[in-house]
VEXDREN-2710 file (C-alpha; in Angstrom, 1 decimal):
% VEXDREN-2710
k/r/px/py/pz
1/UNK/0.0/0.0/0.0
2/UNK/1.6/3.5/-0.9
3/UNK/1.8/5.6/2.0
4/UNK/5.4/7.5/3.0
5/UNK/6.8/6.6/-0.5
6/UNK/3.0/8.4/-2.5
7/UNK/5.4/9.9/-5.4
8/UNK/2.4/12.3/-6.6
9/UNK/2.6/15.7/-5.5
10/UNK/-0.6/17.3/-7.6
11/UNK/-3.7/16.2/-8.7
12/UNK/-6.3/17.6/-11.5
13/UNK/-10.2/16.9/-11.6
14/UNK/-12.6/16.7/-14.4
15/UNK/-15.7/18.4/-12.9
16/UNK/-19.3/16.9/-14.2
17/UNK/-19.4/13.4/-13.5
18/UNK/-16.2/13.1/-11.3
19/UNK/-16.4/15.6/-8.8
20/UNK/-20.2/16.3/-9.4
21/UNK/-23.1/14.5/-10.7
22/UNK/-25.0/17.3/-12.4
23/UNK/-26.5/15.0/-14.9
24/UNK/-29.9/15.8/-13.6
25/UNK/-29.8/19.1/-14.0
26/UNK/-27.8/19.1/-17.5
27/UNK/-30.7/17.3/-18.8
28/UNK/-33.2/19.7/-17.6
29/UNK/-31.7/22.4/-18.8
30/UNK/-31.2/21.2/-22.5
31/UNK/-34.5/19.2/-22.2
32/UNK/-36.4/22.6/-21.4
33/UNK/-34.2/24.2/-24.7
34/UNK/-35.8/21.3/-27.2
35/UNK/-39.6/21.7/-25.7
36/UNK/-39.3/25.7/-26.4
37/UNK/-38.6/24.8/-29.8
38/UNK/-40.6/21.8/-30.3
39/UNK/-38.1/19.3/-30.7
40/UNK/-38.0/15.4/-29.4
41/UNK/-36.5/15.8/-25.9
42/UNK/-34.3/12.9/-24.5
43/UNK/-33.7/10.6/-21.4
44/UNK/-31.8/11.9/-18.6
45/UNK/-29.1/8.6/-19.2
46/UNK/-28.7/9.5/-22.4
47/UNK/-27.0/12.9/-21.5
48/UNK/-23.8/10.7/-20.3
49/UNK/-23.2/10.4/-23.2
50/UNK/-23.9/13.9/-24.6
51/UNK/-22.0/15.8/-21.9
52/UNK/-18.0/16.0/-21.6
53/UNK/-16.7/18.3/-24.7
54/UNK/-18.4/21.1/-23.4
55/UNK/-22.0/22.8/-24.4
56/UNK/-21.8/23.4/-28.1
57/UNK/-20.8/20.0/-28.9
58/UNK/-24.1/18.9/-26.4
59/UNK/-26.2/20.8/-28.2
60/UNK/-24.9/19.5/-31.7
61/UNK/-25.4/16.1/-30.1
62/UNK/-29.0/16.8/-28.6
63/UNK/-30.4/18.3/-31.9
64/UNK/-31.8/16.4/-34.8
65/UNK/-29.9/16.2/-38.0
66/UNK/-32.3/18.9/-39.7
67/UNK/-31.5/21.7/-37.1
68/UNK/-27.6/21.3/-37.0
69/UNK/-26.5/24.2/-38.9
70/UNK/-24.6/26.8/-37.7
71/UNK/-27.2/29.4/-37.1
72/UNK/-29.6/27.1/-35.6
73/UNK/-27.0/25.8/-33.3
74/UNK/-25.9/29.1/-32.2
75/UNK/-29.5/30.4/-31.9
76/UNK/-30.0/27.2/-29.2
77/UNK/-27.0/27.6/-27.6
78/UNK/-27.4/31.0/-26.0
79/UNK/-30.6/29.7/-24.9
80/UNK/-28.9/26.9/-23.1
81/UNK/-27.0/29.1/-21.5
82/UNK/-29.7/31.0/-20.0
83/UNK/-31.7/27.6/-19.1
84/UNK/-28.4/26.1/-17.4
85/UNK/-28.0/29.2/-15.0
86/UNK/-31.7/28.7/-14.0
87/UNK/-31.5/25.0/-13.2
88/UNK/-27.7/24.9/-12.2
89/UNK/-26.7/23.3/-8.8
90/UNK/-30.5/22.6/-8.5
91/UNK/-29.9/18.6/-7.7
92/UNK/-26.1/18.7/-8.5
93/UNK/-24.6/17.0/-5.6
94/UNK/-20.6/16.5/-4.5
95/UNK/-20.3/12.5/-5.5
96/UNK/-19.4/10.2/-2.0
97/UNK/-16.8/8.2/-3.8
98/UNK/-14.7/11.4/-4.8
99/UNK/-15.2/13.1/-1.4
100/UNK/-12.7/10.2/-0.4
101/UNK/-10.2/10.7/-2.8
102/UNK/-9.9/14.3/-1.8
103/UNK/-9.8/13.4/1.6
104/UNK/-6.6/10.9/1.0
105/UNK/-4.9/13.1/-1.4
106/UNK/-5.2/16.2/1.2
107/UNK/-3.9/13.6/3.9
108/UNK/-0.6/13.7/1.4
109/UNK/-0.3/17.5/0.8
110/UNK/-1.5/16.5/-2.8
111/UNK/-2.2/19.8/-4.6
112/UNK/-5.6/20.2/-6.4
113/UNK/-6.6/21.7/-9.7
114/UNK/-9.6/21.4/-11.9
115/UNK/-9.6/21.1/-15.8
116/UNK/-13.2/21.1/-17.0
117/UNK/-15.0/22.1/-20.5
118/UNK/-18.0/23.4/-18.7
119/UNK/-17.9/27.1/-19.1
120/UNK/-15.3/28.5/-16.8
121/UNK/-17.4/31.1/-14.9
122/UNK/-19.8/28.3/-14.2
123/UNK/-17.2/26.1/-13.3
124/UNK/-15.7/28.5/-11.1
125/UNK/-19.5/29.1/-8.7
126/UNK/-19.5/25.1/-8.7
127/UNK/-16.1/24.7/-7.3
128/UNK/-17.0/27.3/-4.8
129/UNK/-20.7/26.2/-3.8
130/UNK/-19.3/22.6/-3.5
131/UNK/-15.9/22.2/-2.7
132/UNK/-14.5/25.9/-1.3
133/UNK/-13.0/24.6/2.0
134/UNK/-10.7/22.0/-0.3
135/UNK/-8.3/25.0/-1.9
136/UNK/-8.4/24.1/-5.5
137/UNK/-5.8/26.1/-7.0
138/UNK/-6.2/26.9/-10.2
139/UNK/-10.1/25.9/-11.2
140/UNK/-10.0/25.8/-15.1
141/UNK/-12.9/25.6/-17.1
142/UNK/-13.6/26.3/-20.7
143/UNK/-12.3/29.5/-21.3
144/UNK/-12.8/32.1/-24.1
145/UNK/-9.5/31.6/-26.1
146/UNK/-8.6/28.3/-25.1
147/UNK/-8.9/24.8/-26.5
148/UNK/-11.1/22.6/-24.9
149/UNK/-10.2/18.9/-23.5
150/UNK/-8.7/16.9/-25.0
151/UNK/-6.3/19.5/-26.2
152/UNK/-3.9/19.7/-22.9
153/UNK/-2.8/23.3/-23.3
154/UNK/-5.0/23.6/-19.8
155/UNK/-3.2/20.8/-18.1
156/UNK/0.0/22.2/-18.8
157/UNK/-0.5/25.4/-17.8
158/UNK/-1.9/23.6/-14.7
159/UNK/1.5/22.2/-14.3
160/UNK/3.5/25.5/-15.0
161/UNK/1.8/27.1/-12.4
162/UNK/2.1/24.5/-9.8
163/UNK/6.2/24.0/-11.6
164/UNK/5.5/20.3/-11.2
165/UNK/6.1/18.0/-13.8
166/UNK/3.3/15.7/-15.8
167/UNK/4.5/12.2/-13.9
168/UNK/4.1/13.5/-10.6
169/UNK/0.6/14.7/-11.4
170/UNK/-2.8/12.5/-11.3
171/UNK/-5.3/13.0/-13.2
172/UNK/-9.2/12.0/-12.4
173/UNK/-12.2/11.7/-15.1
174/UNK/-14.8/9.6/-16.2
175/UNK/-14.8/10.1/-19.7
176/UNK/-12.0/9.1/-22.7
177/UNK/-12.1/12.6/-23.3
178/UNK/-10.3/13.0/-19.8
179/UNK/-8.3/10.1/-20.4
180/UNK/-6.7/11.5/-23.6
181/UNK/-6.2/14.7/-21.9
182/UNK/-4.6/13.3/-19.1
183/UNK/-2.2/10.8/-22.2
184/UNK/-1.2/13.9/-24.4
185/UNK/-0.3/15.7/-20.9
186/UNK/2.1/12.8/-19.8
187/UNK/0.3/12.9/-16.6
188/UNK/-1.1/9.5/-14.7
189/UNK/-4.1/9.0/-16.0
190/UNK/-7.7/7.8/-12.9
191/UNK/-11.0/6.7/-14.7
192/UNK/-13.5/6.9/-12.2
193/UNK/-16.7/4.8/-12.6
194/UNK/-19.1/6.6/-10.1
195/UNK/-19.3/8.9/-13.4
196/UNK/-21.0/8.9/-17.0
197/UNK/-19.4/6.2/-18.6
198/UNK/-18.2/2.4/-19.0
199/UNK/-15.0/1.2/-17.9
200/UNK/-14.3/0.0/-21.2
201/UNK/-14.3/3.6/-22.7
202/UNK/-11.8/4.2/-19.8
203/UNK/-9.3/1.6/-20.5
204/UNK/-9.8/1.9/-24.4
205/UNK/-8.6/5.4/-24.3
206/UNK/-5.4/5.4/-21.6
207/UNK/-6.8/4.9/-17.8
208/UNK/-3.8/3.0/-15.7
209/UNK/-6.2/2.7/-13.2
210/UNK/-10.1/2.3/-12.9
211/UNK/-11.3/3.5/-9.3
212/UNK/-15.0/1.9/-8.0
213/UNK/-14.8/3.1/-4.6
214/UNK/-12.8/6.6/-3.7
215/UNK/-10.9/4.3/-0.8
216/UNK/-9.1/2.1/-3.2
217/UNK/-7.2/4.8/-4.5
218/UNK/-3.8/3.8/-2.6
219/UNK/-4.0/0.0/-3.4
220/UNK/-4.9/1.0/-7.0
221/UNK/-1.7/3.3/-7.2
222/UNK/0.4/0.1/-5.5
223/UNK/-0.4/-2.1/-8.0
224/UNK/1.3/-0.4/-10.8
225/UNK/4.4/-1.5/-12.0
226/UNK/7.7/1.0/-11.2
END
């Protein structure tokens, strides 16, 4: 079991569906977009699958074929964004499993960044309402200017600003687009499976380690080979 000998000194979280479930409220908020139009709305499960490269690629996803031109798009997108502010953090809650890992990771002096392609100012009142007494330092989300995950411009300028380098850095997600981040970063790449997708997905696309249960994070990181 790693304890004295942990050899990571930072770690960087994906936000929906690894430090938050906000599925529920996602699915509202895009659901109540497609009614004002008169579109075909769709299951709340379905939206694991929609979510994770940030809101205009959900809205291309959510949108029948006939309504995915650009103006179209762009004309539901901004009223997404109003619809998400209404419903945000309305039954968004912190996930058990991850409230563990934190816990262990703080234990270690681990340092704590988040990397997410939700909009960043929205990003920025979740880590707040949530997670404020955990010091996250810097919260990234999608910013205006920057490439979104998988891209891992972010990441690095995570690790510039902590002057760490990628191998002594974790990185936790539940999606392959937070896998490949965490790959084209060189940092050690955590698929969690309290999230919105299948270990497979994980695996196929770079996890080292799949994490169940938050408390199996040290005999996880034990089991990899030097």
């Amino acid at each position: 079991m790693v304890t004295e000998n942990f050899p990571f000194r930072g770690a960087v979280f994906d936000l929906d569906g690894t430090l938050l479930d906000t599925l529920e409220d996602i699915a509202n908020a895009a659901n109540e977009v497609l009614e004002s139009f008169g579109l075909p709305v769709h299951p709340r499960e379905s939206y694991k699958y929609f979510v994770g490269d940030g809101v205009r690629v959900l809205m291309e996803r959510v949108l029948p074929e006939s309504w995915r031109t650009p103006a179209k798009i762009e004309t539901c997108l901004a009223r997404m964004r109003e619809s998400y502010l209404v419903h945000l953090n309305r039954s968004a809650r912190a996930y058990p499993e991850v409230m563990e890992v934190l816990k262990i990771l703080r234990e270690r002096n681990c340092r704590l960044a988040v990397l997410s392609n939700k909009p960043h100012h929205l990003t920025e009142i979740c880590i707040k309402e949530y997670f404020g007494d955990f010091g996250f330092e810097p919260v990234f989300g999608l910013r205006p200017g920057h490439s979104a995950k998988p891209d891992p411009a972010g990441a690095r300028e995570i690790l510039d600003f902590w002057k760490l380098q990628a191998s002594e850095v974790l990185y936790f997600g539940d999606t392959s687009t937070d896998m490949e981040t965490a790959v084209n970063a060189g940092m050690f790449p955590v698929g969690v499976l309290w999230g919105f997708r299948q270990p497979e997905e994980l695996t196929a696309s770079g996890a080292r380690v799949l994490l169940e249960h938050g408390s199996d994070l040290l005999n996880k990181l034990s089991d990899q080979p030097e």
